[in-house]
PDB file with one MODEL, atoms N, CA, C and O in Angstrom:
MODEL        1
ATOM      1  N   UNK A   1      -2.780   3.283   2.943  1.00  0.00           N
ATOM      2  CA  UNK A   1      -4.175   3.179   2.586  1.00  0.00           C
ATOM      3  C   UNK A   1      -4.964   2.785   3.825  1.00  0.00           C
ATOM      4  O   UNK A   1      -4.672   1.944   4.675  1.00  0.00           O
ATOM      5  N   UNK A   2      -6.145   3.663   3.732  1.00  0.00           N
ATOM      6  CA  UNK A   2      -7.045   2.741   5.008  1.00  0.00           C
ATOM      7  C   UNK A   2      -7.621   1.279   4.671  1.00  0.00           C
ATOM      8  O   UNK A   2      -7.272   0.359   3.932  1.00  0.00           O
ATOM      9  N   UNK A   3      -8.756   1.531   5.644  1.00  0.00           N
ATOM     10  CA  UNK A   3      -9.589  -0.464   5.801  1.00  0.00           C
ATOM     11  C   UNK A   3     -10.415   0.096   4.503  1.00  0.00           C
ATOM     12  O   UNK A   3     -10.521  -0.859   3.734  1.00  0.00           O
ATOM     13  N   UNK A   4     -10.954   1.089   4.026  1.00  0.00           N
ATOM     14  CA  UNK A   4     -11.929   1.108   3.442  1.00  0.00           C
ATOM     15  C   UNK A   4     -11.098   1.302   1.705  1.00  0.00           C
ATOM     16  O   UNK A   4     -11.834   1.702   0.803  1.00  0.00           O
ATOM     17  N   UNK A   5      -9.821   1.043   1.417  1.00  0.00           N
ATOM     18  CA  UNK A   5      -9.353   1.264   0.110  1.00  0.00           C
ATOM     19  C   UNK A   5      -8.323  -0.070  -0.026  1.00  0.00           C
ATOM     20  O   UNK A   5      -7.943  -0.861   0.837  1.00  0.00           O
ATOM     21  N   UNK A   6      -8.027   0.014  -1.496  1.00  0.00           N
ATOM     22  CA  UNK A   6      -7.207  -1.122  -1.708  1.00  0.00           C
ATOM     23  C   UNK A   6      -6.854  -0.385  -3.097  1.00  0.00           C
ATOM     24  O   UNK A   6      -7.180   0.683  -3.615  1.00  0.00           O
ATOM     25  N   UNK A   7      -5.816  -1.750  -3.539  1.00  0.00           N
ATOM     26  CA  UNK A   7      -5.067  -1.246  -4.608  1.00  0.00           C
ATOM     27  C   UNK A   7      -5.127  -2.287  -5.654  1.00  0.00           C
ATOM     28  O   UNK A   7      -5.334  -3.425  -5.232  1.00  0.00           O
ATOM     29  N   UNK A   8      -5.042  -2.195  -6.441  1.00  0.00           N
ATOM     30  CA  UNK A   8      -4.810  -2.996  -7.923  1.00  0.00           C
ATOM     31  C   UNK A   8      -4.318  -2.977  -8.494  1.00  0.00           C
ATOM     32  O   UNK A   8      -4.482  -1.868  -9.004  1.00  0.00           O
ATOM     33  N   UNK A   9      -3.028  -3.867  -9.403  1.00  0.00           N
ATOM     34  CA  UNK A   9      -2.114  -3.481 -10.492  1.00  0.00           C
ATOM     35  C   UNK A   9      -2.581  -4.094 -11.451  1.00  0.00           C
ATOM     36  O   UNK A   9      -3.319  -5.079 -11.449  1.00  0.00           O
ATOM     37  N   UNK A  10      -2.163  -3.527 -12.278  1.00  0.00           N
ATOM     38  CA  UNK A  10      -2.522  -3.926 -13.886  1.00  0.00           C
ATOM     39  C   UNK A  10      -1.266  -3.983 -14.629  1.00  0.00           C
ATOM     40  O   UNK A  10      -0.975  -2.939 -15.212  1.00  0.00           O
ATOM     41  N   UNK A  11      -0.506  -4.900 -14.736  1.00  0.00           N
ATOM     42  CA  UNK A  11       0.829  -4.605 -15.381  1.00  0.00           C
ATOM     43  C   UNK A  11       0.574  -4.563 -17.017  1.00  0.00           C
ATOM     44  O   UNK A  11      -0.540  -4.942 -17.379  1.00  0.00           O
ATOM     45  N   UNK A  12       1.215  -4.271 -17.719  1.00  0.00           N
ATOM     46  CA  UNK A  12       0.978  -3.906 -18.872  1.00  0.00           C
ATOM     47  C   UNK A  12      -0.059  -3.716 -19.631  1.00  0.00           C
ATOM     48  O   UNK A  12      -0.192  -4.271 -20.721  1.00  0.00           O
ATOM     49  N   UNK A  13      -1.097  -2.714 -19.003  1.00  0.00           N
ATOM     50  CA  UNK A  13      -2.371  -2.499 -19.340  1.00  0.00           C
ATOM     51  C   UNK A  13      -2.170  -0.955 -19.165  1.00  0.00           C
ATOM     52  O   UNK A  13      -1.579  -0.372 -18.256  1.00  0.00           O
ATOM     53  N   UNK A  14      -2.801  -0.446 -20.247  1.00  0.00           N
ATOM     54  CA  UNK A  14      -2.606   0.994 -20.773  1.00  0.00           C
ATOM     55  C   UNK A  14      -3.685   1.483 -19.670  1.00  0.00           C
ATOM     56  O   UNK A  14      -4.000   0.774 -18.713  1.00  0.00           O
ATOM     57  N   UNK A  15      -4.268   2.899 -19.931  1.00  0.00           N
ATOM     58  CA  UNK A  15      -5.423   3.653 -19.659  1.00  0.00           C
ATOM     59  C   UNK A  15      -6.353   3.536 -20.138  1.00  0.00           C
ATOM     60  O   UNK A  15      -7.186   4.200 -19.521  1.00  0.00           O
ATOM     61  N   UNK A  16      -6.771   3.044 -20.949  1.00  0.00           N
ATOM     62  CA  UNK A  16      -8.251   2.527 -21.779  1.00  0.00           C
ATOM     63  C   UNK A  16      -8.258   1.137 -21.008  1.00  0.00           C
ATOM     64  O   UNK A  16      -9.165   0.921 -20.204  1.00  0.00           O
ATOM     65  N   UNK A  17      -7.356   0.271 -21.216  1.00  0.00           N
ATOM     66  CA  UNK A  17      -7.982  -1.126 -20.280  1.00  0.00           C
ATOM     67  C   UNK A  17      -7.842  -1.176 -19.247  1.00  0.00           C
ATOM     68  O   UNK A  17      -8.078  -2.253 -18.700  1.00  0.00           O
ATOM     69  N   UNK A  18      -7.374  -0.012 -18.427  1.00  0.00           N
ATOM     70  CA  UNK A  18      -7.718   0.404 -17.095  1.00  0.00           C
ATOM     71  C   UNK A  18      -8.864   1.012 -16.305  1.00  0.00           C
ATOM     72  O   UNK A  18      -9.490   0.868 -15.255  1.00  0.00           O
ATOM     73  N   UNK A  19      -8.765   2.055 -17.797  1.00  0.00           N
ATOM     74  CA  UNK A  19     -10.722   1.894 -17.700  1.00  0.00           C
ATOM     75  C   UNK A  19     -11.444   1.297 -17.218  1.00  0.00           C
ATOM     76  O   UNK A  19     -11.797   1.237 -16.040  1.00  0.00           O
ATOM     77  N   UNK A  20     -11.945   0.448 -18.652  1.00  0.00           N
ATOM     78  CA  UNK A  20     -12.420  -1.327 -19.074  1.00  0.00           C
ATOM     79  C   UNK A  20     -12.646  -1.902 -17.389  1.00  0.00           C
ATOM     80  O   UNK A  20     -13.662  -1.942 -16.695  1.00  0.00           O
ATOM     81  N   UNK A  21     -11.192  -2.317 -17.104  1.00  0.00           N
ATOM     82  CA  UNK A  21     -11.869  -2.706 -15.706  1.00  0.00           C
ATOM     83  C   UNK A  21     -12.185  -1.681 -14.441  1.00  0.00           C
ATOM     84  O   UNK A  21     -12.600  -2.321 -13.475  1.00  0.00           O
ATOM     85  N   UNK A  22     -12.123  -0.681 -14.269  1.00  0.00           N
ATOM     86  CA  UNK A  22     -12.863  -0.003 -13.348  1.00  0.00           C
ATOM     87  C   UNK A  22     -14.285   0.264 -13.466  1.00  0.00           C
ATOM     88  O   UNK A  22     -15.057   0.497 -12.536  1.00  0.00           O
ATOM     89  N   UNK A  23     -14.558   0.203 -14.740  1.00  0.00           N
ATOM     90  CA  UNK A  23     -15.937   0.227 -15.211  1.00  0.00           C
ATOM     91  C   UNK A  23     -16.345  -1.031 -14.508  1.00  0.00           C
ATOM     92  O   UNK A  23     -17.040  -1.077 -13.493  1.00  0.00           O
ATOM     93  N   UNK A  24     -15.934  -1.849 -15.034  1.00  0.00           N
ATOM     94  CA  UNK A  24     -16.552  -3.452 -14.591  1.00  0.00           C
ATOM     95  C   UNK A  24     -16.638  -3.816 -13.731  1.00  0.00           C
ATOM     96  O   UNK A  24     -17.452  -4.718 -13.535  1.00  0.00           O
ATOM     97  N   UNK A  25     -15.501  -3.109 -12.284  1.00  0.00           N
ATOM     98  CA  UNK A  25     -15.432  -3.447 -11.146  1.00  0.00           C
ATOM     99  C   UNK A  25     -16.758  -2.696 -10.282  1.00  0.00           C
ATOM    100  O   UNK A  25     -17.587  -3.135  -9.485  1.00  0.00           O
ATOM    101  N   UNK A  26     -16.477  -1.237 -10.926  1.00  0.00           N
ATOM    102  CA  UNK A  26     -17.939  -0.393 -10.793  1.00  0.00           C
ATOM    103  C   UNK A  26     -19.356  -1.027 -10.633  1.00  0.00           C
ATOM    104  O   UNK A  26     -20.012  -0.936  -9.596  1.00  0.00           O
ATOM    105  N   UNK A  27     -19.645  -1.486 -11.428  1.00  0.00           N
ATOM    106  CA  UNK A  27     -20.465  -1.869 -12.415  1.00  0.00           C
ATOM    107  C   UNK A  27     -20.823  -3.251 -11.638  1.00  0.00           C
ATOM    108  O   UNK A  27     -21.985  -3.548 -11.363  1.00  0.00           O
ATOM    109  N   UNK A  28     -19.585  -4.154 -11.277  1.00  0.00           N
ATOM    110  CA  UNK A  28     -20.037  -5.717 -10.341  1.00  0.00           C
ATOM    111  C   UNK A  28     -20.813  -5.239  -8.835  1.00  0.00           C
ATOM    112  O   UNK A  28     -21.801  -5.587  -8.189  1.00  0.00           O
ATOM    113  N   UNK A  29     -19.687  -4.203  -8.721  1.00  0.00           N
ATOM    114  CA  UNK A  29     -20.093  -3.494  -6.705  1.00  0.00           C
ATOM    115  C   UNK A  29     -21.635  -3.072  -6.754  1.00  0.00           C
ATOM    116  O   UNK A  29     -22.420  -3.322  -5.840  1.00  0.00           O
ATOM    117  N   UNK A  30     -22.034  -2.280  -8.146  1.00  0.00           N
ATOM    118  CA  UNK A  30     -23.411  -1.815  -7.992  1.00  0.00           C
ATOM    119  C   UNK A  30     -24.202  -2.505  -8.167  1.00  0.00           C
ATOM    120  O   UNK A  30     -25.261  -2.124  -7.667  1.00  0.00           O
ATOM    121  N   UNK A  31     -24.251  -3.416  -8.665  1.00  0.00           N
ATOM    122  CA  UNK A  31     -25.062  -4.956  -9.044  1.00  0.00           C
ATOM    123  C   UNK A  31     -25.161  -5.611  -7.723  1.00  0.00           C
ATOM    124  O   UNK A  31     -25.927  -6.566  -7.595  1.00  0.00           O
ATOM    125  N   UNK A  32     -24.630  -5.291  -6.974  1.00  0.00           N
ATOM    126  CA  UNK A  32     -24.671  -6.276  -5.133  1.00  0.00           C
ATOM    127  C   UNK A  32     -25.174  -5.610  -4.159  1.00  0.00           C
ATOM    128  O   UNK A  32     -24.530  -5.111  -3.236  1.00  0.00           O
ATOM    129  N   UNK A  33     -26.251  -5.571  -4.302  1.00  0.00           N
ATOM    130  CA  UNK A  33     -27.076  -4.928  -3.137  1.00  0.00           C
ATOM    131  C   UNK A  33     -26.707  -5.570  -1.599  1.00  0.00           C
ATOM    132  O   UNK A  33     -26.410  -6.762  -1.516  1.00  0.00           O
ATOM    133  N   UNK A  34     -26.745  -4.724  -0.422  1.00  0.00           N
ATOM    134  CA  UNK A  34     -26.295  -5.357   0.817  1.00  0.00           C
ATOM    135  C   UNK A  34     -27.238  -5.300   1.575  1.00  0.00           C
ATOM    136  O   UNK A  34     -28.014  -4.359   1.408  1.00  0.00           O
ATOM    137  N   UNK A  35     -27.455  -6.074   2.443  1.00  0.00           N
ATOM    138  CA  UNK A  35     -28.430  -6.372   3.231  1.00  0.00           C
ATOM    139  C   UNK A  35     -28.367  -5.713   4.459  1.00  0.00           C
ATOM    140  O   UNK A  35     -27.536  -6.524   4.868  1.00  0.00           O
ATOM    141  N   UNK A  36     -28.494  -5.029   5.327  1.00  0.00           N
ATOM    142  CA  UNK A  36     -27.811  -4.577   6.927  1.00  0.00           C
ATOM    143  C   UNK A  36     -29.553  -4.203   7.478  1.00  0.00           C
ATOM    144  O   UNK A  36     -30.320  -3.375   6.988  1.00  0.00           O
ATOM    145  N   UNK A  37     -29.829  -5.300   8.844  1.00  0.00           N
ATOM    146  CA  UNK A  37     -30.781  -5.369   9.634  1.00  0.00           C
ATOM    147  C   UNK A  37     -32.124  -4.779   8.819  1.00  0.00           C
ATOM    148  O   UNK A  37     -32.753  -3.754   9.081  1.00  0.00           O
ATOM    149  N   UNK A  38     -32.335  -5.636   7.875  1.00  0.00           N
ATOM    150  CA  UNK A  38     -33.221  -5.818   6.958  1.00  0.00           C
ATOM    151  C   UNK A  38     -33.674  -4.647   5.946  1.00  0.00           C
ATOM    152  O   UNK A  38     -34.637  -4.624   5.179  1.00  0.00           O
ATOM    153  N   UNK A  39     -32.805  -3.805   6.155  1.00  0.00           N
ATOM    154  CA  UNK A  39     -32.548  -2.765   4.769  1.00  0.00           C
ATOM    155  C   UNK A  39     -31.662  -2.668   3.993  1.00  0.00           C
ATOM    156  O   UNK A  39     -30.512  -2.567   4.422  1.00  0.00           O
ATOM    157  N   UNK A  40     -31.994  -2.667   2.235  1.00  0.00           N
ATOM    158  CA  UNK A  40     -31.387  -3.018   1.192  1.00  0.00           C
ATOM    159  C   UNK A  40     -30.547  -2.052   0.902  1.00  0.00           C
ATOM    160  O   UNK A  40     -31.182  -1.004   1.020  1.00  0.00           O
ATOM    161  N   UNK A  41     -29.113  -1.761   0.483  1.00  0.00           N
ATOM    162  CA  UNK A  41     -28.530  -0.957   0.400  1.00  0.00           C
ATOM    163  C   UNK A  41     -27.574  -1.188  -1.034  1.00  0.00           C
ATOM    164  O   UNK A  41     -26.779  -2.098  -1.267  1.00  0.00           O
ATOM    165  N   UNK A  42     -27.943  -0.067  -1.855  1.00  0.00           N
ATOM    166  CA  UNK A  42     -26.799  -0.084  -3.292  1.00  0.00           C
ATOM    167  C   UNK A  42     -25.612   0.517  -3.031  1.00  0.00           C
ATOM    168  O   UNK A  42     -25.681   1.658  -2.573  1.00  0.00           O
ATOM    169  N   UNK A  43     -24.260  -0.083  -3.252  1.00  0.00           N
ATOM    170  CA  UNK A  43     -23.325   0.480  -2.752  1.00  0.00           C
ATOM    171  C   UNK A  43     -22.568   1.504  -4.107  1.00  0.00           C
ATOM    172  O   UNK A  43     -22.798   1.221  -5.283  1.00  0.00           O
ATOM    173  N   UNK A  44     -22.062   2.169  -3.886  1.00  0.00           N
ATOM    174  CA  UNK A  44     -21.243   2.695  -5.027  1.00  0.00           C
ATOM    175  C   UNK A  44     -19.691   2.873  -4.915  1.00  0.00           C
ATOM    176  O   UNK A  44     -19.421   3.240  -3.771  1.00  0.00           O
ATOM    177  N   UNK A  45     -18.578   2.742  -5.697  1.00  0.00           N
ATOM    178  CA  UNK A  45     -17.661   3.283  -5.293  1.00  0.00           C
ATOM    179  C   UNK A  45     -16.761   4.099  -6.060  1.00  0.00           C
ATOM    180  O   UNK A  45     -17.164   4.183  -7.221  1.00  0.00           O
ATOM    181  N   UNK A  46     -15.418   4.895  -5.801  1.00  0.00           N
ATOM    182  CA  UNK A  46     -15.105   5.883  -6.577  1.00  0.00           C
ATOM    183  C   UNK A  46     -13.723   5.059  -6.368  1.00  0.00           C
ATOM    184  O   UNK A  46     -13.163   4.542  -5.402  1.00  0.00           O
ATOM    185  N   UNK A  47     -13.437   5.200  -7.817  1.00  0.00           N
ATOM    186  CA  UNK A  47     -12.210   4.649  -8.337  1.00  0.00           C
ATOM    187  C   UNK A  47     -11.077   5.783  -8.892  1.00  0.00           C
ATOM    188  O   UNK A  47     -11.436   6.729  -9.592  1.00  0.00           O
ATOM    189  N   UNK A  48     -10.122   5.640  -8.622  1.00  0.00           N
ATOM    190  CA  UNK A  48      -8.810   6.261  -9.308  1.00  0.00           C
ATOM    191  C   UNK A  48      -7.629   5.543 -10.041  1.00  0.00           C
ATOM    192  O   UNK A  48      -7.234   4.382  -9.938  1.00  0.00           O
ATOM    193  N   UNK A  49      -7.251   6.425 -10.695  1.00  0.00           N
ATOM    194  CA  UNK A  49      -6.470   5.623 -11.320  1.00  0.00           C
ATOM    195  C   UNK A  49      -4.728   5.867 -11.379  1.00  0.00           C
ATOM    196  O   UNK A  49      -4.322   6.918 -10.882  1.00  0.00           O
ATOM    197  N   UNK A  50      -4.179   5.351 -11.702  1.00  0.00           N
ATOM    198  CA  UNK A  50      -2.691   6.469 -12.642  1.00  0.00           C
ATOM    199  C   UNK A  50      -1.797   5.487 -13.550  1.00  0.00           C
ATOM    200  O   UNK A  50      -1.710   4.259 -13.538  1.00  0.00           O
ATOM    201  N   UNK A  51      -1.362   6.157 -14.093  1.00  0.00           N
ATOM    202  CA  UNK A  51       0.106   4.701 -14.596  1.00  0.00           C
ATOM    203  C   UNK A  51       0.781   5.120 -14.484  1.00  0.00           C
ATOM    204  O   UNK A  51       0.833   6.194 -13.884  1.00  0.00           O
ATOM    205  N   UNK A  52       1.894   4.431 -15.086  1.00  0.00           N
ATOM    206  CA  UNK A  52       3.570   4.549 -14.865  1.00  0.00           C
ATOM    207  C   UNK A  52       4.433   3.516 -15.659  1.00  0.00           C
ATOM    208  O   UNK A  52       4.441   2.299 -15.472  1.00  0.00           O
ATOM    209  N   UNK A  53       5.269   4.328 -16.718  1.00  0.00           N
ATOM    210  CA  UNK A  53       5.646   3.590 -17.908  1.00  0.00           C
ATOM    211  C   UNK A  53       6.842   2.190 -16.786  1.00  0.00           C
ATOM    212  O   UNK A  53       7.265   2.316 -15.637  1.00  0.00           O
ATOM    213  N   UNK A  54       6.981   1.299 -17.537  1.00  0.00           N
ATOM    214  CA  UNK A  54       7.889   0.103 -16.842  1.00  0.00           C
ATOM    215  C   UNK A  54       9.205   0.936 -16.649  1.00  0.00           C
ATOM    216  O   UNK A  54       9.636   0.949 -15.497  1.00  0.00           O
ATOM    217  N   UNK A  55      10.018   1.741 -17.741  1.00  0.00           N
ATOM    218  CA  UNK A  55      11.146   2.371 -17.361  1.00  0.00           C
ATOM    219  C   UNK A  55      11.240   2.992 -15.935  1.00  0.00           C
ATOM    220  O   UNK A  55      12.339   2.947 -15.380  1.00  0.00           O
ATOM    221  N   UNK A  56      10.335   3.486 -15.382  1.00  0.00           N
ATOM    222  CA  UNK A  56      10.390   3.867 -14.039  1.00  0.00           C
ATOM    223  C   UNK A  56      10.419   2.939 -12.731  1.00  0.00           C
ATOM    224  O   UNK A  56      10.531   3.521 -11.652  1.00  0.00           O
ATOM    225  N   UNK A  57      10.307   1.211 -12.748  1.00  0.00           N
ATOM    226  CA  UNK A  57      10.686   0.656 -12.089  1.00  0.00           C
ATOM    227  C   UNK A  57      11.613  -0.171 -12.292  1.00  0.00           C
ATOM    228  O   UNK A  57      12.033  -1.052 -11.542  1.00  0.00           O
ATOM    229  N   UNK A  58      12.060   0.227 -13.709  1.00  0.00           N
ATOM    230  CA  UNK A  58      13.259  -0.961 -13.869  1.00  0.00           C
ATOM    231  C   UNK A  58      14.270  -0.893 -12.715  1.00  0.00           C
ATOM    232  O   UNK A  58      14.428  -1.868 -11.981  1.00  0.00           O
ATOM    233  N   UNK A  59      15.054   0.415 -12.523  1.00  0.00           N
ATOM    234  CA  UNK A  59      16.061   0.073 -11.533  1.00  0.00           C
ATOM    235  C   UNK A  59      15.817  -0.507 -10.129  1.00  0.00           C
ATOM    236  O   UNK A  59      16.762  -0.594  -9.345  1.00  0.00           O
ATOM    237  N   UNK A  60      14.389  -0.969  -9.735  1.00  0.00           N
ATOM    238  CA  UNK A  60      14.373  -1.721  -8.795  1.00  0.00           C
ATOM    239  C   UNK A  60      14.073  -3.258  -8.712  1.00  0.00           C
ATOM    240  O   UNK A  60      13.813  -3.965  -7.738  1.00  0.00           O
ATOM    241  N   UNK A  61      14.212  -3.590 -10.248  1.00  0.00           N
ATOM    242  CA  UNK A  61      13.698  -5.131 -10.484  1.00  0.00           C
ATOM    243  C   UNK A  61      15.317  -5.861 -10.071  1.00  0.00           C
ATOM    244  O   UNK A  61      15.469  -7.082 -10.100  1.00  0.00           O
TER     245      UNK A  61
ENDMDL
END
C-alpha cells in the first residue's frame, strides 16, 4: 500500500456492517474541512472493500 492508503479489519463483521462503517468513516473525512495557506478544502475519499470467510485463515492461526 502507499502513504496515501491504509487498511482496516473488521473481524467478524459481515458486508452490511462493513458498509455501516465506511459510510461513517466517509461521512467523518467529509465533515473535516482542511485548511492549506488559507484555503478551505473538503476532502473526499474512496473506499473498498472485500471479505473473507474465517475458514480461509484458519490454517495460519
Amino acid at each position: 500500500m502507499g502513504g496515501d492508503e491504509f487498511a482496516l479489519l473488521l473481524p467478524e463483521t459481515g458486508q452490511e456492517g462493513a458498509m455501516v462503517v465506511a459510510e461513517r468513516l466517509r461521512d467523518l473525512v467529509r465533515r473535516q474541512p482542511m485548511e492549506v495557506d488559507g484555503s478551505t478544502f473538503v476532502v473526499t475519499v474512496c473506499i473498498g472493500g472485500a471479505t473473507c470467510p474465517i475458514y480461509f485463515f484458519a490454517p495460519l492461526l
